[in-house]
Backbone as JSON, one array per atom type, in Angstrom:
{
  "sequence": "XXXXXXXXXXXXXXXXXXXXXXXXXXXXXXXXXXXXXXXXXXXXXXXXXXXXXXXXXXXXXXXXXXXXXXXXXXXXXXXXXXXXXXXXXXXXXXXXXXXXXXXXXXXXXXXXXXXXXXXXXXXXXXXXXXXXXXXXXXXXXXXXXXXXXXXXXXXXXXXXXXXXXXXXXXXXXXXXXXXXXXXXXXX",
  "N": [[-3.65, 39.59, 8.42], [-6.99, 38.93, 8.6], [-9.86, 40.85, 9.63], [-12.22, 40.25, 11.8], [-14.42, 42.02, 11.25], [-14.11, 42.02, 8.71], [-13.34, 39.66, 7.55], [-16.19, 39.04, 8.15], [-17.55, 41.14, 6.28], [-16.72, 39.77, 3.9], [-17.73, 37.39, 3.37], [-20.26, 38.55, 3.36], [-20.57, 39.66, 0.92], [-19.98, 37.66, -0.81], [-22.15, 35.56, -0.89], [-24.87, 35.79, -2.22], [-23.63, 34.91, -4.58], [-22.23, 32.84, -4.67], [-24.39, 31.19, -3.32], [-26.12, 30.71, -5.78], [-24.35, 29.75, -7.78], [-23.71, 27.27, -6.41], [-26.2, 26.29, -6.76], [-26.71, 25.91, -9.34], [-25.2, 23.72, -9.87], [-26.0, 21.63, -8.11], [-28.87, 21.91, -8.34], [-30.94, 21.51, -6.34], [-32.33, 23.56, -3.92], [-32.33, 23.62, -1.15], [-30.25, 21.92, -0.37], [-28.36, 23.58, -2.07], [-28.22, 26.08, -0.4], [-27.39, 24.97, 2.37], [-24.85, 23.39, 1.71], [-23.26, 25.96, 0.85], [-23.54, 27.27, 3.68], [-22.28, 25.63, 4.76], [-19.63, 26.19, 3.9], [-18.73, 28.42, 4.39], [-18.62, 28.46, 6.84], [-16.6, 26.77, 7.35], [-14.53, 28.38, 6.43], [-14.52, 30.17, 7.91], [-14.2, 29.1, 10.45], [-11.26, 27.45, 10.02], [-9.92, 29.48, 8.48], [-10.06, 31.95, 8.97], [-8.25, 33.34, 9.8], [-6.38, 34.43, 7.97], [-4.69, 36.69, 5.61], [-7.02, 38.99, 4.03], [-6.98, 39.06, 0.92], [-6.39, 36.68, 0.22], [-9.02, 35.23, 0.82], [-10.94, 35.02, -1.5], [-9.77, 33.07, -3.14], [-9.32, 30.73, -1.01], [-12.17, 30.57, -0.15], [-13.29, 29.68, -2.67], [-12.34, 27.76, -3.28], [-12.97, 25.55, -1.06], [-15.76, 25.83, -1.65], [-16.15, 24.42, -3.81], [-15.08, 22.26, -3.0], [-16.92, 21.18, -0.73], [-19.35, 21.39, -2.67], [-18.52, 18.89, -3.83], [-18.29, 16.83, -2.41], [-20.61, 16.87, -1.68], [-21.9, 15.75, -3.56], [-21.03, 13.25, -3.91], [-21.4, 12.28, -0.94], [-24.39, 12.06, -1.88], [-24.19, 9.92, -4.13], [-23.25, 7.63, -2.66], [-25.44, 7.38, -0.84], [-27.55, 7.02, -2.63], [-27.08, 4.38, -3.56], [-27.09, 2.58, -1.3], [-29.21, 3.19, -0.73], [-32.41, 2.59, -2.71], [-34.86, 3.71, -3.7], [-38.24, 4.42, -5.03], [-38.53, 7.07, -5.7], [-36.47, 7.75, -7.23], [-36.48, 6.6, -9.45], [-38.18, 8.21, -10.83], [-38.9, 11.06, -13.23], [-36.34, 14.47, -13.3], [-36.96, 16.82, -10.58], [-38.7, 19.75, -10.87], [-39.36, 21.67, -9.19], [-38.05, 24.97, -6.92], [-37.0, 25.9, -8.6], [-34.37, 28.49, -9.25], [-34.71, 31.86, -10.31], [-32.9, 33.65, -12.42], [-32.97, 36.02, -13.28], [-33.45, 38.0, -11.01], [-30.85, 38.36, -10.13], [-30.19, 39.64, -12.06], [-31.67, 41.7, -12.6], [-31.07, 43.0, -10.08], [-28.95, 44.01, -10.5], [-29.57, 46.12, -12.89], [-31.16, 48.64, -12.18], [-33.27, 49.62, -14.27], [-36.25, 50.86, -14.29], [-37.9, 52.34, -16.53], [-37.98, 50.6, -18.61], [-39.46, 48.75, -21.89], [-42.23, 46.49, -21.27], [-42.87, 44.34, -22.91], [-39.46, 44.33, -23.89], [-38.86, 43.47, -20.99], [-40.45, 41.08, -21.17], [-39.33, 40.03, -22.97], [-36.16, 40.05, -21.97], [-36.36, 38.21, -19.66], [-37.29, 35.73, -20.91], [-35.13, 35.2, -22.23], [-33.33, 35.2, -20.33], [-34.11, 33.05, -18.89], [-33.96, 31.17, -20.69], [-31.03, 31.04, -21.47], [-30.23, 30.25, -18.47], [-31.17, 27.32, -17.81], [-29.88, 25.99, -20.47], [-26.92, 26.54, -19.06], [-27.47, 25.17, -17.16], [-27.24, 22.89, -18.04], [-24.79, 21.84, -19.46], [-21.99, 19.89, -19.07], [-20.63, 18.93, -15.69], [-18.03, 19.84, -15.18], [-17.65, 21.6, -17.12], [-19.56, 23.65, -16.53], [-18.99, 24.07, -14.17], [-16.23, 25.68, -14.38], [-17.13, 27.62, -16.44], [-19.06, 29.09, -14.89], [-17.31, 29.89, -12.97], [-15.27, 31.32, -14.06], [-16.89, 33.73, -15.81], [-18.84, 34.49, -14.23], [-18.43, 34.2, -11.11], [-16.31, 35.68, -11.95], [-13.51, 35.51, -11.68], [-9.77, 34.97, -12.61], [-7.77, 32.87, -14.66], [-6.07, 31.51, -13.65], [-6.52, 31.67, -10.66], [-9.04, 30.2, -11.08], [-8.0, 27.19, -11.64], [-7.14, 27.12, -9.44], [-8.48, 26.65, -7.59], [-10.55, 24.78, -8.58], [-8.85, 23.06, -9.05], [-7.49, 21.86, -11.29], [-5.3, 22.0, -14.0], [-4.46, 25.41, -15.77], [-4.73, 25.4, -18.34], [-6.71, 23.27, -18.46], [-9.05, 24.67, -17.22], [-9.2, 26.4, -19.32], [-9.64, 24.73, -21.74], [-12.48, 23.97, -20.53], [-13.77, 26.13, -20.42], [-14.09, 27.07, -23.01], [-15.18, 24.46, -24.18], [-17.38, 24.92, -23.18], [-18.34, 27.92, -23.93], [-18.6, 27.42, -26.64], [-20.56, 25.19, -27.07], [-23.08, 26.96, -25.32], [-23.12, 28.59, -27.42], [-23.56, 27.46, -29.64], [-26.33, 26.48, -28.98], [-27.73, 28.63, -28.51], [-27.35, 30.42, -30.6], [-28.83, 28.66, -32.55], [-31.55, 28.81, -31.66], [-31.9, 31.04, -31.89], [-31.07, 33.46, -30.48], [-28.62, 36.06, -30.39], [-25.69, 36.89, -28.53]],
  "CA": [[-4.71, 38.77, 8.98], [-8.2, 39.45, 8.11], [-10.45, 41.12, 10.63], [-13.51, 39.94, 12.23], [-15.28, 43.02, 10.1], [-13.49, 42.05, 7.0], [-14.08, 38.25, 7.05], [-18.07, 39.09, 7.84], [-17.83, 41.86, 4.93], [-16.83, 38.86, 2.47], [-18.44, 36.81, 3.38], [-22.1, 39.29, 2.76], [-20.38, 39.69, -0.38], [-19.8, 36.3, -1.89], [-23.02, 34.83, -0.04], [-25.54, 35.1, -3.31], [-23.36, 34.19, -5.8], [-22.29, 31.25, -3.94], [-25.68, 29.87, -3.44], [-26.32, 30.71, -7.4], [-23.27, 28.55, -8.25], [-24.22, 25.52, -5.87], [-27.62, 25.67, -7.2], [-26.61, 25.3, -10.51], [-24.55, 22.37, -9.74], [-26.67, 20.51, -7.4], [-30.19, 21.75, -8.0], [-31.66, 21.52, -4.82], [-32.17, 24.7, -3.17], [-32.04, 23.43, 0.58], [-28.77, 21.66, -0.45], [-27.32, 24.78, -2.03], [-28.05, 26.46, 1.0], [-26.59, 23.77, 2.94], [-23.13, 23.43, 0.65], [-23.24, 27.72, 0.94], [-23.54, 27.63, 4.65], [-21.02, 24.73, 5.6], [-18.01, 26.64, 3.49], [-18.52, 29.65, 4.81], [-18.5, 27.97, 8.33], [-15.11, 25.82, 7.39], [-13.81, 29.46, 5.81], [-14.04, 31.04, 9.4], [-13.56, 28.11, 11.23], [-10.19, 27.28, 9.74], [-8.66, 30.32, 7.47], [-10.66, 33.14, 9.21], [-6.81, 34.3, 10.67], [-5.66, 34.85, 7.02], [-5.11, 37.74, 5.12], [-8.39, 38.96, 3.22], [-6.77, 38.84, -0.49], [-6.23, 35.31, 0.28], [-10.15, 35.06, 1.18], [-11.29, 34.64, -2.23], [-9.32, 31.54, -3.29], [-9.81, 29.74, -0.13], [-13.34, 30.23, -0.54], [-13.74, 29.07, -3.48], [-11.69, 26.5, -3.19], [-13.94, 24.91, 0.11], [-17.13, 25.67, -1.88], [-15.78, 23.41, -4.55], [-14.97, 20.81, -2.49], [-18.32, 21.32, -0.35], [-20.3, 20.71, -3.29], [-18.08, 17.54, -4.19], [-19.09, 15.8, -0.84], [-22.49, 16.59, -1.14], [-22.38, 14.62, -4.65], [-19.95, 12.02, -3.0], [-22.87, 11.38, -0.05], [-25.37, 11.46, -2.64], [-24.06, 9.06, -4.76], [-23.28, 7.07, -2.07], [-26.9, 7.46, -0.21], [-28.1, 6.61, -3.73], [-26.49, 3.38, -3.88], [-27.41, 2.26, -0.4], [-31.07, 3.24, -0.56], [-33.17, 2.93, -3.54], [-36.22, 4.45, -3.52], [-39.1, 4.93, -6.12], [-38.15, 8.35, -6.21], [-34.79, 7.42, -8.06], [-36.38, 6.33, -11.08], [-38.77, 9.45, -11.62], [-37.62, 12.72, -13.74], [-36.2, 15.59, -12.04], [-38.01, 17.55, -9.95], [-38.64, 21.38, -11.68], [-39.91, 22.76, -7.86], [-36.85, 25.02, -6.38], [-35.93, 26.96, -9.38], [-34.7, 30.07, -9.26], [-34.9, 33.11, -11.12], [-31.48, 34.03, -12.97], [-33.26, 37.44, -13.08], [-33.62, 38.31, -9.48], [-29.49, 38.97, -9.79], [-30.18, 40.68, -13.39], [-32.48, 42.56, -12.09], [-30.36, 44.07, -8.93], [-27.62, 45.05, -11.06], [-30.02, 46.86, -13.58], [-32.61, 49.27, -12.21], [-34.03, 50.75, -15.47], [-37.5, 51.07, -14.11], [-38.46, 52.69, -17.76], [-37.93, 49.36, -19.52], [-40.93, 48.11, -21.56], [-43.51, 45.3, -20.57], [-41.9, 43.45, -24.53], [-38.3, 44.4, -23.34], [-38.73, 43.0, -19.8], [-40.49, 39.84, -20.94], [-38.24, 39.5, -24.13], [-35.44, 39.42, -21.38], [-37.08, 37.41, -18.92], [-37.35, 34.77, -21.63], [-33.9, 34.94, -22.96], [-32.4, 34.97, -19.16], [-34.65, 31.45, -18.44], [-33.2, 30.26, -21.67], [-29.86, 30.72, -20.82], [-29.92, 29.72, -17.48], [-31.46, 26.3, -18.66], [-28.54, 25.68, -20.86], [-26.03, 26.5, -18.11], [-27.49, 23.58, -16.51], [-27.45, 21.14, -19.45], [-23.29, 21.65, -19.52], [-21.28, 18.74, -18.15], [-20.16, 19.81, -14.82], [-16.17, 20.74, -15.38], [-17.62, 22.97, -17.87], [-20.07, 24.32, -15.66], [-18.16, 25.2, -13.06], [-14.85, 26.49, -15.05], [-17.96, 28.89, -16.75], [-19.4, 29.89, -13.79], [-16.11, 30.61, -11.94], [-14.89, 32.69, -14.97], [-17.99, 34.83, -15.71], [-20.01, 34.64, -13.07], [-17.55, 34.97, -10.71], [-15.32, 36.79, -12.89], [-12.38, 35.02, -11.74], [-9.17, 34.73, -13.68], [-7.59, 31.44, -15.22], [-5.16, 31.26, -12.63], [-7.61, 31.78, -9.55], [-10.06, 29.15, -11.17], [-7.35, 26.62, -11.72], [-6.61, 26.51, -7.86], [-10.38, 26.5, -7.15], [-11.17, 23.54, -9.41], [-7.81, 21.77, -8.69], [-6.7, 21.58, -11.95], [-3.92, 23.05, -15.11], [-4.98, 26.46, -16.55], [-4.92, 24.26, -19.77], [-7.76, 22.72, -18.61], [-10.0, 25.72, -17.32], [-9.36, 27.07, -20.65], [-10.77, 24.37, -22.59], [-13.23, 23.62, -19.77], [-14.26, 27.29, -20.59], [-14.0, 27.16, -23.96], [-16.09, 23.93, -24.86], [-18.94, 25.82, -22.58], [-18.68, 28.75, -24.6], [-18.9, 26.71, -27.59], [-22.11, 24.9, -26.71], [-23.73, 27.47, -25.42], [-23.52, 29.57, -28.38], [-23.99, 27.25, -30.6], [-27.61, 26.5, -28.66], [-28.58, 29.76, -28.27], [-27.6, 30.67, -32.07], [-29.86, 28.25, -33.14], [-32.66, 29.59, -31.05], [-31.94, 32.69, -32.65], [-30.4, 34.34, -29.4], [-27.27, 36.56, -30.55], [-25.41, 37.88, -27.29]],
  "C": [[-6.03, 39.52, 8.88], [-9.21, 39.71, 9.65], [-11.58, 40.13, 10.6], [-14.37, 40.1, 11.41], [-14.83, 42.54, 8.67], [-13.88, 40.72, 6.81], [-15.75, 38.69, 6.9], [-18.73, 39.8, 6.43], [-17.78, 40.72, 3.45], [-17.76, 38.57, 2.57], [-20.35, 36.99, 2.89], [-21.66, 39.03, 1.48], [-20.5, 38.54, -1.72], [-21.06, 35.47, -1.63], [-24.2, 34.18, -1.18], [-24.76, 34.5, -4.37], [-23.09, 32.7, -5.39], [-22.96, 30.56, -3.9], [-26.15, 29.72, -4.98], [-25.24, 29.84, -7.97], [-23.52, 27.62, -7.65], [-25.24, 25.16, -6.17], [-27.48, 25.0, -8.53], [-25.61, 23.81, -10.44], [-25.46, 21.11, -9.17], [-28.2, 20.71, -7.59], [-31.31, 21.55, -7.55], [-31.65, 22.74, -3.75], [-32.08, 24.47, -1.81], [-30.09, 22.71, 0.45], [-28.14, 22.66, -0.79], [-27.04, 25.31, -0.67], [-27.19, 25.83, 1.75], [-25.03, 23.66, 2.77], [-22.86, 25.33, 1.45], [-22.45, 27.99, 2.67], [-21.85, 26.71, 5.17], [-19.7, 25.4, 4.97], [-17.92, 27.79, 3.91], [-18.27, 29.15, 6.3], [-16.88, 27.58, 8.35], [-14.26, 26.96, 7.36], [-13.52, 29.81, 7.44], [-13.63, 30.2, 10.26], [-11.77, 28.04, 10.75], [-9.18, 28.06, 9.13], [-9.63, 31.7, 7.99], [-9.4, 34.24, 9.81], [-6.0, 34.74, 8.81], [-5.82, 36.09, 6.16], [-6.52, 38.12, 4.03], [-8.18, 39.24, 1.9], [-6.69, 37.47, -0.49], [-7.85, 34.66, 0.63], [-10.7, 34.24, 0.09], [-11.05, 33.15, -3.01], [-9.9, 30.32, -2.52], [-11.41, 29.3, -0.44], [-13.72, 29.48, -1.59], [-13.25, 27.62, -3.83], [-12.6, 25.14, -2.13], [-15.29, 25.02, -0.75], [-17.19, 24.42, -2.81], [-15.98, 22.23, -4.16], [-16.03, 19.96, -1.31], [-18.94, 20.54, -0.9], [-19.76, 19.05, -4.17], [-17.98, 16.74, -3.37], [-20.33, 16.02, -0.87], [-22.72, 15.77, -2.57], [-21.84, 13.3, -4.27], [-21.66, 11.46, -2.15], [-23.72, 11.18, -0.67], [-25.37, 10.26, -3.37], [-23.74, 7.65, -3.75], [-24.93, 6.42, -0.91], [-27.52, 6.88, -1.67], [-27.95, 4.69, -3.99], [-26.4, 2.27, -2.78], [-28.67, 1.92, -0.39], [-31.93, 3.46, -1.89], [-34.56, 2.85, -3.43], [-36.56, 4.56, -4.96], [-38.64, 5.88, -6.67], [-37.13, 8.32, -7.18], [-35.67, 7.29, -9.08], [-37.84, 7.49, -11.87], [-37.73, 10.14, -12.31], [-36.97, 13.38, -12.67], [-36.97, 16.59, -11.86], [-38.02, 19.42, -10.73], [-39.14, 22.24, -10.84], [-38.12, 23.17, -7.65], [-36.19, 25.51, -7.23], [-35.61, 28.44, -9.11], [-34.76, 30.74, -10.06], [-33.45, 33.83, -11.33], [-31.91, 35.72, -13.19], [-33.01, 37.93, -12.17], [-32.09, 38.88, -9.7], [-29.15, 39.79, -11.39], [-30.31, 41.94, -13.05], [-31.66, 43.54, -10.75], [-29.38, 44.79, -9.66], [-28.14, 46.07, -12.02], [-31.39, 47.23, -12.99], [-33.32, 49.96, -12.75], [-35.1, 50.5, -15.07], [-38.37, 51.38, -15.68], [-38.62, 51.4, -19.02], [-39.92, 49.21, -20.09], [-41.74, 47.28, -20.98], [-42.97, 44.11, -21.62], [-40.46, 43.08, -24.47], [-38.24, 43.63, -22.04], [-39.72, 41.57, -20.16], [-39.12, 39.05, -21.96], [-36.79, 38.56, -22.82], [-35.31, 38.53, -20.46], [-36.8, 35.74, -19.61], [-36.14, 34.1, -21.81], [-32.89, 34.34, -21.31], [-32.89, 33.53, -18.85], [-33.86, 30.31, -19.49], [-31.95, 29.93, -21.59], [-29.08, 29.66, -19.98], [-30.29, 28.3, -17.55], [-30.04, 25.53, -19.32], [-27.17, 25.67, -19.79], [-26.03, 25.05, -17.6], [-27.18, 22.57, -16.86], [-25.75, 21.19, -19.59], [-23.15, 20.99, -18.52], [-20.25, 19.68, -16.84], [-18.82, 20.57, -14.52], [-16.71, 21.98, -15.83], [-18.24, 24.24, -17.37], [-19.6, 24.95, -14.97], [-16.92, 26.05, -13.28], [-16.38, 27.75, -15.65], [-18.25, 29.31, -15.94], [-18.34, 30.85, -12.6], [-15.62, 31.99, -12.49], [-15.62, 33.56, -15.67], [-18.69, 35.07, -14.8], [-19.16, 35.24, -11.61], [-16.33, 35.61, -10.57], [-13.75, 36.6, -12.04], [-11.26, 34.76, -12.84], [-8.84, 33.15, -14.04], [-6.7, 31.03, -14.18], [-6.02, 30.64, -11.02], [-8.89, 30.11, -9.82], [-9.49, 27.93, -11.47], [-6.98, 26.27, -10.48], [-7.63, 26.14, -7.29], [-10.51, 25.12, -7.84], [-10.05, 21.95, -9.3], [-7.4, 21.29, -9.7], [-5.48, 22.58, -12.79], [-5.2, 24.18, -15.4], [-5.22, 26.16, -17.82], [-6.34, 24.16, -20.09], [-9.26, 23.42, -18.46], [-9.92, 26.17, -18.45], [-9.94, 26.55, -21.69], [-12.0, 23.75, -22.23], [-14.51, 24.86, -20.54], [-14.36, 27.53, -22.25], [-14.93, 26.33, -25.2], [-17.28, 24.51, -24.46], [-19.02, 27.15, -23.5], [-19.41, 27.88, -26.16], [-20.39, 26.12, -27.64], [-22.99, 25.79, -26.34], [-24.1, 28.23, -26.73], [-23.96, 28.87, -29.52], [-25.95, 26.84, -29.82], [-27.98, 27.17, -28.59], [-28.73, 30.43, -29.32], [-29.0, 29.92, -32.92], [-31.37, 28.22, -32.56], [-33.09, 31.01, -31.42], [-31.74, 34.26, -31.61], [-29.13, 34.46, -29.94], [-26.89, 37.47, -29.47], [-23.84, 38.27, -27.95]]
}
């Protein structure tokens, strides 16, 4: 059974990536937040007595299904209430910066001013594309790089076969690379 200290320790732990994965899904930074906060609430509320190898699943499993009620009420609030707003673009306030978590994991201070916009550029470009993948693929990529989950783990999270994370993960590789090849980004 997972302590007090040990749930709160995940919980710091998984806290940004979490909101960096609901953002990219829902693109609303008060809703990420929102999604972020309520699964971490349900996590302690309801599975906070379980062992803390079993943490990670659960979690991700509730964030999942978090951010698939907050598209549920949307689509439903959408379909109730139409508003002007509905038939604008989408809004481009509320982005974040795919750097900001580059950037913590690499503190080369010595970098150039060419080097640090070069990557700047390339990380916006990226992250961009992330977005533009259909959401299975999205979230099977994000589960299994981002948060470097295995096929197994992201198969209980997503609620489907390992089959399907694999070619979930597999057409997202595909697309991305072929968009970023022809941009003339080789990673």
């Amino acid at each position: 059974m997972a302590t007090e200290r040990e749930l709160s320790d995940f919980l710091k732990s998984v806290e940004k990536r979490a909101f960096k994965r609901s953002l990219f899904h829902v693109r609303d930074q008060e809703a990420a937040l929102d999604i972020v906060q309520d699964s971490m609430m349900k996590l302690a509320e309801h599975y906070g007595d379980k062992p803390p190898n079993e943490l990670p699943m659960l979690f991700q499993r509730i964030l999942s299904n978090s951010t698939l009620d907050w598209f549920r009420r949307q689509k439903t609030r959408n379909a109730l209430f139409t508003t002007m707003s509905d038939f604008e673009g989408p809004d481009d306030e509320g982005e974040f910066n795919l750097l900001d978590i580059y950037n913590a994991d690499n503190g080369d201070a010595e970098q150039s001013a060419e080097d640090h916009t070069n990557r700047k550029q390339t990380l916006a470009l990226i992250e961009k594309e992330i977005q533009q993948l259909p959401a299975r693929q999205r979230e099977a990529f994000l589960m299994r790089y981002w948060e470097e989950m295995d096929i197994a783990e992201t198969a209980a999270a997503m609620g489907c076969s390992e089959g399907s994370v694999k070619t979930h993960c597999f057409r997202a590789i595909q697309t991305l690379s072929k968009v970023l090849k022809a941009k003339g980004i080789v990673l």
